[in-house]
C-alpha positions in Angstrom: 0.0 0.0 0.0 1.9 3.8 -0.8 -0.1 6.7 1.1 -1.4 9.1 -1.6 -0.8 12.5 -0.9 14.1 18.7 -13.1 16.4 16.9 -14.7 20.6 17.5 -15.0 21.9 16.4 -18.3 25.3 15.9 -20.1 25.6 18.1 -23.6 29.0 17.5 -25.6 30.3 17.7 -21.8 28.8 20.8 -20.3 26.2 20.5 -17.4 22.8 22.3 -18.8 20.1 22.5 -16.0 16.5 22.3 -17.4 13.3 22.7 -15.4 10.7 20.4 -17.3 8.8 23.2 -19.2 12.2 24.8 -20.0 13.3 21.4 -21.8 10.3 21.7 -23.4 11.3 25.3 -24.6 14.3 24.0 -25.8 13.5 24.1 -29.5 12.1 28.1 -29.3 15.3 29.1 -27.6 14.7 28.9 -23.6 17.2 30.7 -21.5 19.7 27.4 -19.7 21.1 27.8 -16.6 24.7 26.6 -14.9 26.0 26.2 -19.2 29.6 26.5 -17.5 29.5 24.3 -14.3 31.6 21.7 -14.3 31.0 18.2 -15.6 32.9 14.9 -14.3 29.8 12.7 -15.7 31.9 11.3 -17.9 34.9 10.4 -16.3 34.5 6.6 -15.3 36.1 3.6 -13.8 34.5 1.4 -16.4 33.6 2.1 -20.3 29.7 2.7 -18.6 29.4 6.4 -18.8 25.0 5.7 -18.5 23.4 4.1 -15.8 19.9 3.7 -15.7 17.6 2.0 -12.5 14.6 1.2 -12.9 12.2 0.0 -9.7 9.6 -2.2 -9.8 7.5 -3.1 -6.7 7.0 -6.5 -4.2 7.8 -9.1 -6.6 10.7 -11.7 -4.8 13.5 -13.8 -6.7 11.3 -17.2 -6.4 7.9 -15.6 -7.0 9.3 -14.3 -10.4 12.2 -17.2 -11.2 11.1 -20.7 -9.1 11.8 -22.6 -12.5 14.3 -20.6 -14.5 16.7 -23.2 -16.0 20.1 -21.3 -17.1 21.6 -21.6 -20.0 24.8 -24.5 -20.1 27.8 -23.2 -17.8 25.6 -21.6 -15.4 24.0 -22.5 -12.0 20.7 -20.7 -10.2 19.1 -21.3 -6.8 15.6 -21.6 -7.0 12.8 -23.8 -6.1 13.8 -26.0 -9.1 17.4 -26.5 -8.6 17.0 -27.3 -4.4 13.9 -29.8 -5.7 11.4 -27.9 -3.5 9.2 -28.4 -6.5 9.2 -30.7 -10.0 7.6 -30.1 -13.0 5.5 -32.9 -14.9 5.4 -33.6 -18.5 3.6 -30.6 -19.1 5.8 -28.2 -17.1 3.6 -28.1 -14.3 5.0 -27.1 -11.2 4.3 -29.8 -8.4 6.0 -30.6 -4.9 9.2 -32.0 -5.5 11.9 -34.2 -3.4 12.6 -31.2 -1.0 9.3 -29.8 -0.8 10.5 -30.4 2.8 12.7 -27.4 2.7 10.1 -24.7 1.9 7.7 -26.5 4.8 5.6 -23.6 6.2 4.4 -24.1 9.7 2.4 -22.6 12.1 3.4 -21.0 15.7 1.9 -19.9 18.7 2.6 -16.4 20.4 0.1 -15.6 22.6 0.3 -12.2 24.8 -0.6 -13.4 28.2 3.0 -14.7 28.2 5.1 -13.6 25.7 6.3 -10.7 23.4 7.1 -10.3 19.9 9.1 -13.6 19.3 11.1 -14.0 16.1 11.4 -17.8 16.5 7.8 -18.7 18.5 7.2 -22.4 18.8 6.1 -24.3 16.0 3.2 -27.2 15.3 1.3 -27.9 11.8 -1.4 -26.7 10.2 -4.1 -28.3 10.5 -4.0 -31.7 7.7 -0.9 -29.7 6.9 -2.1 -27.4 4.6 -1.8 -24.2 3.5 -4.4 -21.4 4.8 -6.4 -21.1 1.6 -4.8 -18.0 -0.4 -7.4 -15.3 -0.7 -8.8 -13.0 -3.7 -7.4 -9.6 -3.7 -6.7 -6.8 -6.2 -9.0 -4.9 -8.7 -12.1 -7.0 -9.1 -12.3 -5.2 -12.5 -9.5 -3.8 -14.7 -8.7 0.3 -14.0 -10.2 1.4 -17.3 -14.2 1.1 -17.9 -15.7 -0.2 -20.7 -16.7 2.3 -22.6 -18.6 0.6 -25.1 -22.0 -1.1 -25.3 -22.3 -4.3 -22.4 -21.9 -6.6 -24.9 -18.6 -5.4 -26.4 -15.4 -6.8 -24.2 -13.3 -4.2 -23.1 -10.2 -5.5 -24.9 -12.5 -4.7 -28.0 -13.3 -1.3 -27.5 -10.7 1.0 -29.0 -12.3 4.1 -27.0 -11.3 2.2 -23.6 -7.8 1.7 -25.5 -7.7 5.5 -26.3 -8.1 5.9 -22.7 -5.6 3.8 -21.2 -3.4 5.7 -23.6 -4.1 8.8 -21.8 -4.0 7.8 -18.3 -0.2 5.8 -18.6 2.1 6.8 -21.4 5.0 4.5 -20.1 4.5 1.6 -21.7 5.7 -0.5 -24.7 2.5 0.0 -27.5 2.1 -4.3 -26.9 1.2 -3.7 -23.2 -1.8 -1.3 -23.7 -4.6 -3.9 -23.8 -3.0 -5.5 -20.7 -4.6 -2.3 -18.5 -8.0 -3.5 -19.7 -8.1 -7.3 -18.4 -7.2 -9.1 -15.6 -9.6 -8.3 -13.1 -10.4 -10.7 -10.4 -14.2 -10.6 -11.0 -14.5 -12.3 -7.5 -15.3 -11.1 -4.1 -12.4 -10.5 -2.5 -11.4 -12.1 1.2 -12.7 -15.4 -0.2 -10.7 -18.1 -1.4 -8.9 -17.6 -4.9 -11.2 -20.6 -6.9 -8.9 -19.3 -9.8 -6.3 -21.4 -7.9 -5.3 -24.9 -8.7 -6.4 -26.6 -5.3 -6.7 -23.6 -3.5 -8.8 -24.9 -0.3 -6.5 -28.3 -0.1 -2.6 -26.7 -1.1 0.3 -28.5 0.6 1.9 -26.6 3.0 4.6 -25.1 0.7 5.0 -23.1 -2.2 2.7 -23.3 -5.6 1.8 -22.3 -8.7 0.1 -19.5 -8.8 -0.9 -19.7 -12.3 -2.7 -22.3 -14.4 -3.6 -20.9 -17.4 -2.2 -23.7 -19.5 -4.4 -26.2 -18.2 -7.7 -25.1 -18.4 -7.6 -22.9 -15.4 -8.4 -19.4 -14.8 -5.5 -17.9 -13.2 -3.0 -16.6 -16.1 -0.4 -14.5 -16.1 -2.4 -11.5 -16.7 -4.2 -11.3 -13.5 -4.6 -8.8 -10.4 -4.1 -10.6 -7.4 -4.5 -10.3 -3.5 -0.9 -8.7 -2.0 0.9 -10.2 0.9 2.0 -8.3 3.9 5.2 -6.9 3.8 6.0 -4.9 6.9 8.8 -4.6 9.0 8.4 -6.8 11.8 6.2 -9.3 10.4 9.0 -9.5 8.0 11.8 -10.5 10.2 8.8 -13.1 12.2 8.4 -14.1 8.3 12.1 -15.4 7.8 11.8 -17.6 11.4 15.8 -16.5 12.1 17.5 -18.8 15.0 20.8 -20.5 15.3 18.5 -23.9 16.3 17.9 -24.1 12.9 21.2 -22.6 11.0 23.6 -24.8 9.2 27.0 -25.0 7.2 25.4 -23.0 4.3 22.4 -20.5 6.1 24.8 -19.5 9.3 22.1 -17.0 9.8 19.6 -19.8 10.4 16.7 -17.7 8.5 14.6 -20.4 6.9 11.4 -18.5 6.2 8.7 -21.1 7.5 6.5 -18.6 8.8 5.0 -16.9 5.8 1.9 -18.0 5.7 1.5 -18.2 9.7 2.2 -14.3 9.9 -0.3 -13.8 6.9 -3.1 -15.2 9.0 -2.2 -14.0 12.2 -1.9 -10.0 11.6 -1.4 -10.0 8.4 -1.0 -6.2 6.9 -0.9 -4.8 9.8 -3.5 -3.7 13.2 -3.0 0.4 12.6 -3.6 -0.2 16.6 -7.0 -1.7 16.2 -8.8 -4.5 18.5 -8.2 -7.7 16.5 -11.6 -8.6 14.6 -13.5 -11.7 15.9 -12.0 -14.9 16.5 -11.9 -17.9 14.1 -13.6 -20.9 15.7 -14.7 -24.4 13.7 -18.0 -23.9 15.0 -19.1 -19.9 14.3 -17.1 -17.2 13.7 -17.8 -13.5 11.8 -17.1 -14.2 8.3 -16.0 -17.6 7.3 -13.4 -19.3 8.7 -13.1 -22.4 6.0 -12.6 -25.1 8.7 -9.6 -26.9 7.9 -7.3 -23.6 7.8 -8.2 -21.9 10.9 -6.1 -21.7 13.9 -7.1 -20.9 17.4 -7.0 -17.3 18.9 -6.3 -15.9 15.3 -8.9 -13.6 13.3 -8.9 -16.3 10.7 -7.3 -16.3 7.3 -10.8 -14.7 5.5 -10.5 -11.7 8.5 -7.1 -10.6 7.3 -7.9 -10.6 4.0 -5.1 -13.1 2.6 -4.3 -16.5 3.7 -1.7 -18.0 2.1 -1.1 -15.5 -1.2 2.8 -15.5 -0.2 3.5 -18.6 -1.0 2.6 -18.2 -5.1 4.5 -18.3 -7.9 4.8 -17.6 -11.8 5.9 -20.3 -13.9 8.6 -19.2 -17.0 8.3 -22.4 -18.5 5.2 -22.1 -19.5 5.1 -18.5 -20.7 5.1 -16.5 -17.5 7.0 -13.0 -17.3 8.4 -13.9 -20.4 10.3 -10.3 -21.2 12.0 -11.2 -18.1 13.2 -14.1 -19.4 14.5 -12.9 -22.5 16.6 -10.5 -20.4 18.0 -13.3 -18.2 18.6 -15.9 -21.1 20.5 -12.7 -23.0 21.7 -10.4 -21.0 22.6 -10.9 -16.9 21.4 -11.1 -13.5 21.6 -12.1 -9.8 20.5 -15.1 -8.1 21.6 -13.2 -4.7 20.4 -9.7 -4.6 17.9 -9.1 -2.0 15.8 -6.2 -0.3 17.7 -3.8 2.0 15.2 -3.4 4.4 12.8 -5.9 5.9 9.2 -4.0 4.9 8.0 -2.4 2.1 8.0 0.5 -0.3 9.1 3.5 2.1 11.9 2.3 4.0 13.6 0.4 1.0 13.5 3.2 -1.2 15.2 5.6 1.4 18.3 2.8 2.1 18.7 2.7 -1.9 18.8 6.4 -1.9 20.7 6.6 1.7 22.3 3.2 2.1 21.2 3.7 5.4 17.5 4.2 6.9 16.2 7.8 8.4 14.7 8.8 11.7 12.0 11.2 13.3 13.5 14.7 13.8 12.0 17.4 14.8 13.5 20.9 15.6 10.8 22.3 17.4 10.9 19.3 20.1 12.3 19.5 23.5 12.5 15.5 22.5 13.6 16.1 19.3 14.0 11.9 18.8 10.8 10.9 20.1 8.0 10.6 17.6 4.3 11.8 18.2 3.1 8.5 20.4 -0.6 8.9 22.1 -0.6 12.8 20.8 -4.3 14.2 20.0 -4.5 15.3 16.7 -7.2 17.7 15.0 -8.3 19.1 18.5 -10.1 21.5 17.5 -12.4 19.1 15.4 -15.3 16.9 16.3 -12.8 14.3 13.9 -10.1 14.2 16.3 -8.6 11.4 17.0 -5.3 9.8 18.6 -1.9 9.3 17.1 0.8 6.6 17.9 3.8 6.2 15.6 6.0 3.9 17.8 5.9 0.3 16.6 4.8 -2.2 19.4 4.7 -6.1 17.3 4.2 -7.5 21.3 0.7 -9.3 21.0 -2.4 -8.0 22.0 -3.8 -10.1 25.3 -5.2 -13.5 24.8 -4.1 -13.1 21.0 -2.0 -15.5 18.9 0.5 -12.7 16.9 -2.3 -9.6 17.0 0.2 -6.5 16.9 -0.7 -3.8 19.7 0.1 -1.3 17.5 1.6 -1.1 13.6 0.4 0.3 10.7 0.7 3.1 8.3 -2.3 5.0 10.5 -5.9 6.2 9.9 -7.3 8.9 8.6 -5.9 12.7 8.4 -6.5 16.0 8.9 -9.9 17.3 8.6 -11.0 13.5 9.7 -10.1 11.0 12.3 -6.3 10.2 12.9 -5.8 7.1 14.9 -2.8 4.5 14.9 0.0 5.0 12.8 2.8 2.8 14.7 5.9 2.8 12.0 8.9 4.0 14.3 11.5 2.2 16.5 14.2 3.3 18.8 16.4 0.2 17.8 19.3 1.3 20.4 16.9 0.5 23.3 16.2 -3.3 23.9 13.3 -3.0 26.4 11.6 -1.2 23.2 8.8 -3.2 22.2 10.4 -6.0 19.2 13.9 -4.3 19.5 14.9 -6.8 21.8 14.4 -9.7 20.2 16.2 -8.9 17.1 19.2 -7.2 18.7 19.2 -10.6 20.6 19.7 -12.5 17.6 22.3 -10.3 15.8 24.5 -10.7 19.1 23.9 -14.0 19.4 25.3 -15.0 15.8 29.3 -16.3 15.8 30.2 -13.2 14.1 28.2 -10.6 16.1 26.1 -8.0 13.6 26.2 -4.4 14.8 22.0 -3.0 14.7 24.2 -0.1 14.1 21.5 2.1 15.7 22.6 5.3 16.8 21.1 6.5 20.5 17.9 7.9 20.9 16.9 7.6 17.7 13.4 6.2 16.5 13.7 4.9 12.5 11.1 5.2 10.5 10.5 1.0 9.6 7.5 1.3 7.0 5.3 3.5 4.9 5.5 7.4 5.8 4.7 10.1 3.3 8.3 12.4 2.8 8.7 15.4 4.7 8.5 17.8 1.3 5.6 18.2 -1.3 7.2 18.2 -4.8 7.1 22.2 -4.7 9.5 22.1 -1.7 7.0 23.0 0.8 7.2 21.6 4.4 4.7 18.5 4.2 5.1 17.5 8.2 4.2 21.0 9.1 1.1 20.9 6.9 -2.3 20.4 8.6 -4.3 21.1 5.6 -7.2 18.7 5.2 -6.3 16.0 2.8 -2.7 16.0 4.5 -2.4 13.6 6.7 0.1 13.5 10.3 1.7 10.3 9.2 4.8 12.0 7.7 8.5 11.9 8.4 9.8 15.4 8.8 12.6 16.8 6.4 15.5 14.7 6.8 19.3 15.5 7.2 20.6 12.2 6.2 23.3 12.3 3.3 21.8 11.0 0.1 23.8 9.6 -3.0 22.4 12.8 -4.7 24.6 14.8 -2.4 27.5 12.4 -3.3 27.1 13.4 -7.2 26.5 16.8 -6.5 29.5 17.5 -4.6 31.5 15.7 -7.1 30.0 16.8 -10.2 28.4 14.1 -11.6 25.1 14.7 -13.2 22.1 12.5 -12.4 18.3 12.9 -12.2 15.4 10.9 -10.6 12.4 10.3 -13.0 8.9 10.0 -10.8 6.4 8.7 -13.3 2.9 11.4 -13.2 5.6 13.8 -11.7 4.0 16.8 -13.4 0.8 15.7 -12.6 1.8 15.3 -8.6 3.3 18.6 -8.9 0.0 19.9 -9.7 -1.7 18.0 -7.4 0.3 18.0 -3.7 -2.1 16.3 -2.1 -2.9 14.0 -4.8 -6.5 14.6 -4.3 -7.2 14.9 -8.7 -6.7 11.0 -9.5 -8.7 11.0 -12.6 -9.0 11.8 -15.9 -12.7 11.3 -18.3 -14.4 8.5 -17.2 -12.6 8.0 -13.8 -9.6 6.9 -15.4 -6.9 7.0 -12.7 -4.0 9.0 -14.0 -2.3 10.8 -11.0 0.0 7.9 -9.6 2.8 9.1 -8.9 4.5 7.6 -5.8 5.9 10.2 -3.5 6.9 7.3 -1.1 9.3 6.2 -3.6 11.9 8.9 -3.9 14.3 9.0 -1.4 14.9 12.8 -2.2 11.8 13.7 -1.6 12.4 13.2 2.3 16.1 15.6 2.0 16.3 19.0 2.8 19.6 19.2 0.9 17.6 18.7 -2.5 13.5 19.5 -1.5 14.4 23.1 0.2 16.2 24.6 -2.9 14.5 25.4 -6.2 17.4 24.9 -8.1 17.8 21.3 -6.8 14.3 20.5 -7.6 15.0 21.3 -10.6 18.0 20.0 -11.9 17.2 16.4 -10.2 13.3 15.3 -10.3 11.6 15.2 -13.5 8.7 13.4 -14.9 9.3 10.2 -17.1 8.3 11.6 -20.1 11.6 13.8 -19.2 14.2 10.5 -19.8 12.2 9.6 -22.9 12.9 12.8 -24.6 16.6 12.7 -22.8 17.1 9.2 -24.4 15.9 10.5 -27.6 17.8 13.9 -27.3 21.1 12.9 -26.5 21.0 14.1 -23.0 20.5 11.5 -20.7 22.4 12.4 -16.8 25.5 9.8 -16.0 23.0 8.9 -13.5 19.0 8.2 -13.8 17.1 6.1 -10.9 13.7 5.7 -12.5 10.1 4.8 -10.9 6.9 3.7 -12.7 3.7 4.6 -11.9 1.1 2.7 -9.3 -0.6 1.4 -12.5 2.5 -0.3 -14.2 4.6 -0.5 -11.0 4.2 -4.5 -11.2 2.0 -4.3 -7.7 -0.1 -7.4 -7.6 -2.7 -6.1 -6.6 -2.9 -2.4 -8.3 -0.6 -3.2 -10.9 0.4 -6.5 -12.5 4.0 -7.8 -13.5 3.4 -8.0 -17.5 2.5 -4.1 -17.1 6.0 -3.4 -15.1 7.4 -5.5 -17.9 5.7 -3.5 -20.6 7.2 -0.1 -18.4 10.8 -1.5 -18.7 10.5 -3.0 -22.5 9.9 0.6 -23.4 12.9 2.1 -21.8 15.1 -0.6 -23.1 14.7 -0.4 -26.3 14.8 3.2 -26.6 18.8 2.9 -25.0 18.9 -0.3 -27.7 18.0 2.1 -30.8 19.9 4.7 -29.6 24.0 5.8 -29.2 23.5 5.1 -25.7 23.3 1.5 -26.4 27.1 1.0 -26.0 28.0 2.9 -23.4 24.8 2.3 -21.2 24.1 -0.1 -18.3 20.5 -0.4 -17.1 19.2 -1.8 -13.7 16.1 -3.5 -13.3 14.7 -4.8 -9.6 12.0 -4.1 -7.4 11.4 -2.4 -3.6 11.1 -5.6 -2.1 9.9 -9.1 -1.9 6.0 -7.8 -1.6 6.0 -10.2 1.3 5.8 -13.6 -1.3 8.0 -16.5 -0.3 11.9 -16.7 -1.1 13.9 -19.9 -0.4 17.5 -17.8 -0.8 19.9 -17.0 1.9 19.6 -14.0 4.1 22.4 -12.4 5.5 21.7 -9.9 8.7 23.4 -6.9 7.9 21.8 -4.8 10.9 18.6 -4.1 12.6 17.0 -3.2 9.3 17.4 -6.1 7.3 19.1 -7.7 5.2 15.1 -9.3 3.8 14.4 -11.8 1.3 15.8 -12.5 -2.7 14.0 -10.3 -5.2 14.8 -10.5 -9.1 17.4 -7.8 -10.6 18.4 -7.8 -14.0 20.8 -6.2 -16.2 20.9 -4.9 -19.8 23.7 -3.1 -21.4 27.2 -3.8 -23.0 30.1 -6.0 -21.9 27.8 -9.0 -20.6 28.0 -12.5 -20.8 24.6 -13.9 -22.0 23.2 -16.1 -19.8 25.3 -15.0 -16.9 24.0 -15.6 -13.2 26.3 -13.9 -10.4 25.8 -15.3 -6.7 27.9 -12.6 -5.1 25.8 -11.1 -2.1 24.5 -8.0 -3.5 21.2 -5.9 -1.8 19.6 -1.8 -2.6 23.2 -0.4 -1.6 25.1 -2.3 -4.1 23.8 0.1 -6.5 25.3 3.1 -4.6 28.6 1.2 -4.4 28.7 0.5 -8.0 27.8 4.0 -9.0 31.1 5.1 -6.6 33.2 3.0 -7.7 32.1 3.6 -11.5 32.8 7.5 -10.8 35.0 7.4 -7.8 33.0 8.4 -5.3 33.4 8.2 -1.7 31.0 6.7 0.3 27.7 8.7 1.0 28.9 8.7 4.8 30.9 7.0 7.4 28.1 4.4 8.5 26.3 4.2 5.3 26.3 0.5 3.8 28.2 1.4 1.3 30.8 1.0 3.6 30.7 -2.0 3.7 33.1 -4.4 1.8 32.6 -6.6 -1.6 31.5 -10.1 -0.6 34.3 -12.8 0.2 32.8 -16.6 -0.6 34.1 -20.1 -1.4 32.2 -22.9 -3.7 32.6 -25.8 -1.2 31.1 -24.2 1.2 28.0 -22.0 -0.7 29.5 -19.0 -3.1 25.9 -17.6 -1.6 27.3 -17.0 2.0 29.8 -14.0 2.5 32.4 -15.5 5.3 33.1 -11.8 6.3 29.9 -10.4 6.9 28.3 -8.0 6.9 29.4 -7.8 3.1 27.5 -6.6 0.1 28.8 -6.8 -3.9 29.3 -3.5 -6.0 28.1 -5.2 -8.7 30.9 -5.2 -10.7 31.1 -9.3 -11.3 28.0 -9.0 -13.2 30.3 -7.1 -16.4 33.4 -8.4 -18.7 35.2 -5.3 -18.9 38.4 -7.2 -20.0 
């Protein structure tokens, strides 16, 4: 879920700043700024002078890649290769020899007697299977059918004409993919789309089944698991009772499904709903799934949807695949940050996370945490925005109080828990994972600084896009659940003081900037058009960028900005590039052929263009979106390391085929831009800091033996 609320380019080696309607002016003879400034964009490490990164959203390595087979000479980890699943004559993906490994289990953690627990005790499911997985996601596609009832919408070129308008980032083939796959089901039922879906093993499956008679294809919305902080780290199940000669951290991720049913996306510090019994419950319980003292898996609206997955042997993500089979990626690049959107974004733009701050507080480091907001309104509510994962009384995992929050200004604010002061251990969860980390044989550092309360999940930035303060706004329509402007070092500041030109490219920027509080979605026919995700750029929380005009300027653009850069000649040394919410790749608001469609477009622009041999592009995600990964997690620090998620890469000097296993996460990218342009790194107890990956075969080239250690990316290229 993202809460809702211009460029720098390279010209026969000068720096020319351009405000978007000024580039637009080019042609007519619009005045350019900074012509003389200094340019060391193109002075590289490498022969890559371009780098592009593009960011899809909550899609993990094994939910995208379970049964990639490489080409000859290569090796991947994935369901396949460990034999957690088989495939029968007809490529269908079954349980295999190992489904054993991928086991999901459920727990018990109930708060009469204990608090958050990262490795609770364990039992079966009941018949050991799977919580059924639930329908989520648009029940019917984003664009309306504008002709007569009996036309389909993938017929009606007016409904065409109007996708057109409302998305302009995709490749022309991926159009008609914004008119189908709606769910046309009710949603917090079970998925019937599913092969199986009330009587799944107790492990992974395939989510899709299109190619035997089913109903599930690759086209299709679908529900979207949780991925928050905490639940995250319950998720992975870390303990050294369970660690071994190749997973030292002991993380074997058997909990998915039991923390989907349990709290699921989150309480936003509400009672827990009605209990799940055999006999009667609220809504129902489907009898065979439920556990005791648990809302039920229909009450948290997902069941089991983590433990899905595409199938690219029989035609899913299939541009993805063409990219892997031609071009390279990792097998062993994961999210930065257990969570979602927010607080990944922020370590790829900080290599660190951020924290509350604000300069009017006596306690400057202590967030708003049982605070009245709106007082002077009948709407007023209560605000707390300190985490606490210990569960509820008498409940089996129900958070006290996490969330994103409720409501806003102008209406009722309650909930909000999102911050931790991970330098305290008698904090509510911060003990249990600071545990852990010490407990390892090499002890990780949390490597959180005193006082400080980090902002773990989903917080809108502290700036609107016109630089205004957004934490110090109560207009209605704002809302209080916003990190205030942030002094934390970005990689922006990095290439600014060193010269190097680079420019993020928010998809709907323009539209946001007309909109602050994204309150103007639409277009004719309630098209959604304004989707531009604020959450997603790390600048957008930095008073070193947000607070100057000139900044704004030269660095945040809208995407239609890098198409017309590609095409002009002018693309920045550096571009970090975000879709929109409607081709992001979100299950459930987006879909992964659209994300594909986004990135096809962008690609073969650099392909037919000069930039082709001197450009390297990036393609990943946020995170994991919460869906099962079998891969190896290394704990880096309190904030993660999380689960495997797909990244790809497309440029020159590449082996085809090529799969690297070095440890890599979010900050890689930051250490492969410095090292590209010989940059420092962006501060003394940023990741980045950390050291390349050391590994040997025998033991697993997965597993750095001197962690904490993360790749620069580098391996991935044949410069020689």
């Amino acid at each position: 879920m993202k809460l809702k609320s211009l460029a720098s380019y390279t010209m026969d080696g000068v720096r020319i700043g351009l405000t978007t309607v000024a580039l637009l002016q080019f042609s007519i003879g619009a005045p350019m700024a900074n012509a003389q400034t200094p340019d060391n964009s193109s002075k590289t490490t490498s022969p890559i002078k371009h780098l592009i990164v593009i960011i899809g959203e909550n899609r993990s390595f094994d939910h995208v890649f379970a049964t990639y087979e490489p080409k000859k000479g290569e090796s991947v980890d994935n369901l396949l290769s460990k034999g957690i699943i088989k495939l029968d004559a007809k490529k269908n993906a079954l349980p295999g020899p190992n489904f054993e490994k991928a086991h999901q289990v459920a727990a018990k953690d109930i708060g009469t007697t204990d608090a958050f627990l990262l490795n609770p005790p364990k039992s079966e499911f009941p018949n050991n299977q799977l919580p059924a997985p639930l329908v989520g996601g648009a029940k019917v596609s984003y664009v309306p059918n504008l002709c007569s009832a009996s036309t389909p919408i993938t017929a009606c070129p007016d409904s065409l004409t109007l996708a057109m308008t409302a998305e302009n980032g995709l490749d022309p083939a991926y159009y008609p993919d914004l008119l189908s796959g709606g769910t046309g089901l009710s949603s917090r039922t079970p998925d019937t789309r599913i092969t199986d879906v009330t009587s799944l093993p107790a492990g992974p499956f395939q989510l899709t089944n299109s190619t035997t008679g089913g109903a599930f294809d690759y086209d299709a919305y679908a529900a979207s698991p949780v991925h928050r902080f905490y639940q995250m780290w319950q998720q992975l199940n870390c303990g050294l009772d369970h660690s071994s000669f190749d997973n030292p951290s002991g993380c074997n991720a058997k909990l998915f499904s039991w923390v989907e049913v349990t709290v699921g996306a989150g309480t936003n510090g509400v009672t827990q709903p009605p209990l799940c019994s055999s006999d009667k419950a609220a809504l129902p319980c489907f009898t065979t799934n439920y556990l005791p003292n648990t809302p039920g898996a229909s009450l948290t609206g997902e069941g089991s949807t983590a433990l899905g997955f595409y199938n690219v042997q029989q035609g899913d993500a299939p541009y993805f695949k063409s990219l892997a089979d031609n071009y390279a990626m990792s097998d062993n690049f994961h999210q930065s940050v257990n969570g979602g959107t927010g607080a990944n974004h922020i370590m790829l733009g900080h290599g660190d996370a951020i924290f509350f701050y604000d300069p009017s507080s006596k306690t400057p480091y202590v967030p708003p945490n049982g605070v009245e907001v709106d007082k002077g309104s009948p709407n007023q509510g209560v605000v707390s925005e300190v985490e606490n994962p210990d569960p509820a009384a008498g409940t089996n995992n129900w958070y006290q109080e996490d969330g994103y929050g409720n409501g806003g200004y102008g209406s009722s604010a309650s909930g909000g828990g999102s911050y931790s002061n991970c330098s305290d251990p008698s904090q509510p969860g911060v003990k249990e994972i600071v545990k852990y980390l010490k407990s390892l044989p090499e002890p990780i550092d949390p490597r959180c600084e005193a006082g400080k309360y980090y902002i773990l999940n989903n917080y809108n930035p502290g700036y609107f896009g016109d630089g205004s303060n957004a934490y110090i706004d109560t207009t209605a329509g704002n809302t209080p659940f916003t990190v205030p402007p942030s002094s934390t070092p970005s990689i922006g500041d990095d290439l600014n003081a060193h010269k190097i030109s680079w420019v993020y490219y928010g998809d709907q920027w323009d539209a946001y900037l007309g909109d602050k509080y994204q309150n103007n979605y639409y277009v004719a026919q309630g098209v959604v058009t304004d989707e531009y995700c604020n959450i997603c750029n790390p600048f957008q929380y930095d008073t070193s960028i947000m607070a100057h005009a000139d900044q704004r300027a030269a660095h945040l653009a809208d995407t239609t900005d890098l198409y017309a850069a590609i095409d002009g000649l002018t693309l920045p040394a550096v571009s970090i590039v975000k879709p929109s919410g409607l081709v992001d790749g979100h299950p459930s608001s987006s879909k992964l052929d659209l994300f594909e469609g986004f990135v096809k477009k962008i690609v073969e622009a650099v392909e037919a263009s000069p930039y082709k041999n001197d450009t390297a592009i990036f393609i990943t995600f946020d995170e994991g979106g919460g869906y099962y990964d079998s891969g190896y997690v290394q704990p880096l620090d309190f904030f993660g390391d999380g689960t495997r998620i797909p990244f790809l890469v497309v440029g020159p000097h590449l082996k085809a085929g090529h799969i690297s296993h070095n440890y890599a996460d979010h900050v890689s990218i930051l250490k492969f831009i410095e090292r590209n342009w010989n940059l420092p790194p962006v501060t003394k107890r940023s990741r980045d800091n950390f050291p390349n990956p050391f590994s040997l075969d025998f033991i697993s080239p997965y597993v750095p033996l001197n962690s904490p250690a993360i790749s620069d990316l580098f391996d991935l290229f044949d410069f020689k």
